[in-house]
N, C-alpha and C positions, 0 to 999 in steps of 0.2 A: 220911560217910553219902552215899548215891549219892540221887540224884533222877531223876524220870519226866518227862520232856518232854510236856506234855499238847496235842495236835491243837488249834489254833486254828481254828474254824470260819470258814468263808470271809463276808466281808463282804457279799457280794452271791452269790444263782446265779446256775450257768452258763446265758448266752444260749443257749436250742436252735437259734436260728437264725443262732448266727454263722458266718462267714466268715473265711478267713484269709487275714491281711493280705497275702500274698505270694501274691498269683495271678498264676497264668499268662499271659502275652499271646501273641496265634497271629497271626501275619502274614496276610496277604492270599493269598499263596503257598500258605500251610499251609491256610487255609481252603479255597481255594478245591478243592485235592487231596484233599480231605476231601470234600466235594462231590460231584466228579468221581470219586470210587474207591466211592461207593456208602455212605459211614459213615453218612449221615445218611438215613434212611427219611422216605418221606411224612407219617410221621408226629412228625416230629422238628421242633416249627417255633421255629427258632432264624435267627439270621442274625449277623452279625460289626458292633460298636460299640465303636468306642476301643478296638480290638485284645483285645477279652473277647467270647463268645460269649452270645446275651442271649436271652431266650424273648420270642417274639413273642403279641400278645393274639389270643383268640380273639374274631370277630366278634359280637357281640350283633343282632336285626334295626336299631334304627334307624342303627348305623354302617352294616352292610354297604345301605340304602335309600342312606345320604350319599354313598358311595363311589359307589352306580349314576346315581344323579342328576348325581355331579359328571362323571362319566367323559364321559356322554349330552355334557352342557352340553358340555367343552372340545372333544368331538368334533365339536362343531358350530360354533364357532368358528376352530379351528386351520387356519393358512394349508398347503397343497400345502408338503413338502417336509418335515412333523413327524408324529409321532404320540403317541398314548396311551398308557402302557406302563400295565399293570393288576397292582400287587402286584410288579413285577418287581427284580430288582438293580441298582444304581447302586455300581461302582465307587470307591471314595474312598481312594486310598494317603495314608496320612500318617507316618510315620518313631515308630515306638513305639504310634503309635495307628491304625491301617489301618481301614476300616468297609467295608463291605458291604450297606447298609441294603434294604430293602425296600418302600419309600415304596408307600400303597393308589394313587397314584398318581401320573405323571411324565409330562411332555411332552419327548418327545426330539427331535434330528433324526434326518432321514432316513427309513431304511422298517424294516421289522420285520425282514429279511433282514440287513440293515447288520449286525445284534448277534448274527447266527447264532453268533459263533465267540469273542465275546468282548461284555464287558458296556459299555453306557456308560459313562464319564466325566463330571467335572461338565463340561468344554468343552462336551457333547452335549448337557447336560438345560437347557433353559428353566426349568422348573418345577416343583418338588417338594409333593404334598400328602399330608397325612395325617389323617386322620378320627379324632376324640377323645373320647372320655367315660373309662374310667377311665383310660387310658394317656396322658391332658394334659400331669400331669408331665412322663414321659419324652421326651414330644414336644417340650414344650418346650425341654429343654435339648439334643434332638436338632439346633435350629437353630444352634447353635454349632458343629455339625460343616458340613450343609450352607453358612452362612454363611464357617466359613474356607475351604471348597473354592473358592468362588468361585460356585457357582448363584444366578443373576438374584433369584429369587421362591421363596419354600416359604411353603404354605398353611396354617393348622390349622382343619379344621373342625372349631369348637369344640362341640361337641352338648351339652354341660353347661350351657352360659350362654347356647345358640342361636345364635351369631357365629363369623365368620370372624376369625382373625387373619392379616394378612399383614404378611411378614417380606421385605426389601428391603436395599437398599445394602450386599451382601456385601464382609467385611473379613477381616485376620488373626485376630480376634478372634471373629469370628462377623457378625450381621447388626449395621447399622445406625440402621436405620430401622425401625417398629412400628407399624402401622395395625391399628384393628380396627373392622370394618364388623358394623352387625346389617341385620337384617330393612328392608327400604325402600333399601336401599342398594346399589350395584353393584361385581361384582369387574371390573377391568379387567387382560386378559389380554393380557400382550404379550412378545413373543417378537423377540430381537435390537435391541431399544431401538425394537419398533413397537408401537404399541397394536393387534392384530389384532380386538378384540371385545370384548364388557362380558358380563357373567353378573351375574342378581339376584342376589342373598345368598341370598332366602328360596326359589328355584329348587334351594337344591344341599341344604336342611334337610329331613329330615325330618318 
């Protein structure tokens, strides 16, 4: 007598939201010709982390207030010979994991002409910030990248809990050091192991 194999129903459904395990990684190279050939429209706001292409948050007002207040502030401190990059790219080759980031903002050397032809480097950037409310998380463990490149200082203004984090003694592993300052309290901003100036905490909040 023959028998019918009856359909076991599945234990769990399926995630609509997964992901497959074997995604792609795109070099620094490929991104960057990606870029350069026009693939990516104004409206495409993506930029290159750990070698995977990542959507970037859109501003709400009191981040983009945090970004205008902090940009004012370092502008007003920075020694002759640095400047302000707003939103722009930062460089980061790493072997399997390349990045590309986009930091709300950075303190480089040199002048705005210097990076006509090509992006900074971490050797270039004094200082990496980045303005936070729901994109904390990612920021957070965005310091692991900036920290193994080697960058001095990366900021989080943390708009959820009102505080600054600042992230310090970069290593192979990421940062070493974790300070975090509220309200009554000063950033001290220093570039090539100088203290060039102090910025209040509650100066760059919303």
């Amino acid at each position: 007598m023959s028998t019918v194999a009856v359909p076991q129903p599945r234990t769990s459904p399926a995630d609509p939201g997964w992901v497959p395990s074997s995604l792609y990684r795109v070099t620094l190279e490929q991104y960057e010709a990606m870029v350069d050939t026009g693939i990516f429209t104004g409206r495409d706001r993506v930029h290159l982390i750990n070698g995977f292409l990542a959507a970037k948050m859109t501003e709400n007002d009191p981040h983009a207030t945090a970004d205008l207040l902090c940009g004012d502030e370092l502008e007003r401190v920075i020694p002759p010979g640095w400047h302000v990059r707003p939103g722009k790219p930062i460089r980061i080759p790493s072997p399997g994991r390349d990045s590309k980031p986009e930091p709300d903002r950075s303190v480089a050397r040199g002048h705005v002409r210097d990076y006509s032809r090509r992006s900074p480097g971490p050797a270039d950037i004094a200082l990496v910030v980045e303005v936070s409310d729901t994109s904390l998380s990612d920021d957070r463990n965005q310091a692991e990248i900036y920290g193994r490149a080697g960058i001095p200082f990366y900021w989080i203004i943390n708009l959820i809990d009102g505080q600054v984090e600042v992230y310090s003694n970069p290593g192979p592993s990421g940062y070493q050091s974790l300070e975090v300052l509220a309200p009554g309290h000063v950033l001290t901003v220093i570039i090539d192991g100088v203290a060039v100036g102090e910025i209040p905490v509650a100066d760059i909040l919303p």
